[in-house]
N, C-alpha and C positions, 0 to 999 in steps of 0.2 A: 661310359665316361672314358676308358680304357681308349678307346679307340677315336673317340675327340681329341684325345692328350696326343695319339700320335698324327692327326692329320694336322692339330695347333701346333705341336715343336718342328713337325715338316717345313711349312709355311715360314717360320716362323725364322726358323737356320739356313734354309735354304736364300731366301729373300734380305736377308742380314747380313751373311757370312757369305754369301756367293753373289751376291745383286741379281737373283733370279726374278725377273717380275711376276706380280704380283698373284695375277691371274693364273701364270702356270705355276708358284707355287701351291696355289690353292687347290688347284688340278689333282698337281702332285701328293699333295697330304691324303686327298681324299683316294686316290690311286694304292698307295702305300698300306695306309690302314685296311682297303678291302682285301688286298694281298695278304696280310696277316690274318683278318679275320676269315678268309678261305683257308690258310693254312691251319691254325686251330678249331673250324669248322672240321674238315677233314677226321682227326682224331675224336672229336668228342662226337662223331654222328651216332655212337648206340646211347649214350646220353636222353634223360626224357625230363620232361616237367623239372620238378625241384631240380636235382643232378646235373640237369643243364646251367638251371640259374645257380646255382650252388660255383658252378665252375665258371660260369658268366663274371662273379664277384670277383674269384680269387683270379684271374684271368686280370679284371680291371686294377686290382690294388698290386698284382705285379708290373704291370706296364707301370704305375706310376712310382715305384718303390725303383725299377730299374732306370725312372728319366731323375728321381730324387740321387740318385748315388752313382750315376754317372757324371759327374760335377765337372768332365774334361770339356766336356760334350755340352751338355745341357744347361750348366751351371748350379745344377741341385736346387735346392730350398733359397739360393739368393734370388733365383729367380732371373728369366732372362727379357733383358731389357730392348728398347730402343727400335722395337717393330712398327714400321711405315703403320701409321692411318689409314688403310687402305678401306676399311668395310664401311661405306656410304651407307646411309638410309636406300639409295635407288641401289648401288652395288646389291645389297639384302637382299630388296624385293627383286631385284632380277633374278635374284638364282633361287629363292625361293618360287618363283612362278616357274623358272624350268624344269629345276625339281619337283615340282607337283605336276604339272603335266606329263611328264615323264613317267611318274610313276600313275598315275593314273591310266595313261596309255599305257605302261606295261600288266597292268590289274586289269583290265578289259581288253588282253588280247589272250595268247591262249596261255603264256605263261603264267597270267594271274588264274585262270582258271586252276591250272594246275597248283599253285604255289596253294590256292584256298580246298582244293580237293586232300593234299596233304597235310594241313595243320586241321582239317576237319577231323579226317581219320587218314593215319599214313598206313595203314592195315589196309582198310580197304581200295584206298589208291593204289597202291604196293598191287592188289589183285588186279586191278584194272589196266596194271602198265606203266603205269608212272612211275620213275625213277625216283622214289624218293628222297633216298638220300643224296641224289644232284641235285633237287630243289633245294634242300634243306641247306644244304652247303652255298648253293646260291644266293638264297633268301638273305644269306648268313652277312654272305661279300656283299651284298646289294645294301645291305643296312649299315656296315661297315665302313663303308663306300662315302656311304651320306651323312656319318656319324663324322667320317675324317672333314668333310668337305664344313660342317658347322663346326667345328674345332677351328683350321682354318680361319675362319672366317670371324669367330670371336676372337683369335690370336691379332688380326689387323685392327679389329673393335678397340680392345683393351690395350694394345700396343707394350703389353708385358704379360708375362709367364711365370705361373709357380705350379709344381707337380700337385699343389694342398688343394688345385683349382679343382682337379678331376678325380676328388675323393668318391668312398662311400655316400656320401652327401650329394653328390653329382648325380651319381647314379639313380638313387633313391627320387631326385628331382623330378626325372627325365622316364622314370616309372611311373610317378602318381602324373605325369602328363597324360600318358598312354591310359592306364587303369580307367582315370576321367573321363576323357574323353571317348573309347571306345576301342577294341583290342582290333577291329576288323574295319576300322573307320577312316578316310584321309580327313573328313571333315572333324570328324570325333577329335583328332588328333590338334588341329588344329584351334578347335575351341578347349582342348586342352591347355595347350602351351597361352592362351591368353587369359585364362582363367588362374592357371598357375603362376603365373605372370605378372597378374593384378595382384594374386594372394602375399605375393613375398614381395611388392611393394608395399603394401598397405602393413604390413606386420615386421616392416625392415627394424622398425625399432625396437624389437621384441625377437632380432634374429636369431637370439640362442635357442627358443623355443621353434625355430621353425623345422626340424626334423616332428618335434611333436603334433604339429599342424598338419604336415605332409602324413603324418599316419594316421589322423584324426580323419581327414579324406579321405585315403583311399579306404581305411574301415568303415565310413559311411559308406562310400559309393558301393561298394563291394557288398555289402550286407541288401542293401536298398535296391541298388540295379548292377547286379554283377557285369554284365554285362556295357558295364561305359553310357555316359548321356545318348551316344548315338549308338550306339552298339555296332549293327554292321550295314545301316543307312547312311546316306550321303547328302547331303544338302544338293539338290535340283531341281529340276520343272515336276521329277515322278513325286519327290517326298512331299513339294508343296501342293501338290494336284491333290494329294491322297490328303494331304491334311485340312484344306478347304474346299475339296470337292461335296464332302459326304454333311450331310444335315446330324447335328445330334439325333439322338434318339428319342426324346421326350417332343420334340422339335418334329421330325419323321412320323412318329405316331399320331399326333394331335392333327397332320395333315391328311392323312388316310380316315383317323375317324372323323 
């Protein structure tokens, strides 16, 4: 969320307070945020598991503690108003289809190989030649990148700002999307975010409990299929071949005898 909040107040100051259009602020935010998120990549690369996420959080509730009390700048907790309407329903889908193609080409070329060689084992990558800690710091900017650019892009949606936007609450969101859906998935990811989507429409009237909904999920999925609905399959011609290609087995058998 930490890194939403600065590609949302980029966009946001920028296109306000400078007449930047629209598009290159959104550029910009998503530019900006990767730059940080490589510079604190950097330091925290001996960081693992917990220790990471641990400093993933307090990372996030400083960016927003520093855009809350900055109030010259930002305008703090009032909150900053008056941002162009710029995110379309077509603007959306447009940059979501680049964004996904984009990363999908970069997942099946040889950088995805490697990127998935080191969150496999960075031990055994690390022997094999991979620079791990330049992936790791990559991976780092590349999600940063894209984090600024949805910040962004809800800053033209909503067309106002408060730092309460890109709380622990945010964060927690935008995990039980991933956990759901699949930690190695674009597809996972995706039926995430609309499954997540439907849940906190549907229980909008109930939203004080919706942290307890979100951990109600992810402790099911997690217990059930640790591994996400899609785990590390993709929605295509192989998954659907493989799912109605093959005969049951009761079906199979009664053929043979």
């Amino acid at each position: 969320a930490g890194y939403m909040a600065i590609g949302a107040y980029t966009a946001a100051i920028l296109s306000v307070r400078h007449d930047v259009p629209w598009f290159a602020a959104v550029v910009a935010g998503g530019i900006l945020a990767m730059l940080v998120a490589w510079m604190i990549g950097v330091p925290t690369l001996k960081l693992m598991g917990d220790y990471f996420a641990i400093a993933s959080i307090g990372l996030g509730e400083t960016i927003r503690l520093i855009l809350e009390n900055w109030q010259s700048f930002t305008r703090g907790a009032r909150g900053f108003p008056g941002i162009d309407n710029f995110t379309t329903l077509p603007i959306a889908i447009g940059f979501f289809l680049a964004m996904l193609l984009f990363m999908r080409f970069l997942i099946n070329g040889n950088f995805g190989r490697a990127f998935k060689a080191c969150r496999d084992d960075h031990i055994a990558a690390s022997l094999l030649g991979f620079k791990t800690a330049h992936y790791r710091v990559m991976s780092l900017a590349i999600s940063g990148f894209y984090c600024g650019i949805a910040g962004a892009l809800m800053a033209g949606f909503l067309t106002f700002l408060q730092p309460i936007m890109f709380d622990l609450n945010k964060s927690t969101e935008l995990t039980a999307v991933v956990v759901f859906g699949g930690l190695g998935s674009l597809s996972g990811s995706i039926i995430g975010t609309a499954v997540i989507g439907i849940v906190t429409e549907v229980f909008r009237p109930i939203s004080q409990y919706r942290m307890l909904i979100y951990g109600a999920i992810m402790v099911i999925i997690m217990v059930m299929r640790p591994e996400g609905i899609m785990g590390q399959h993709e929605i295509g011609p192989k998954l659907l071949r493989s799912l109605f290609s093959k005969k049951p087995a009761r079906e199979e058998n009664a053929s043979n005898g």
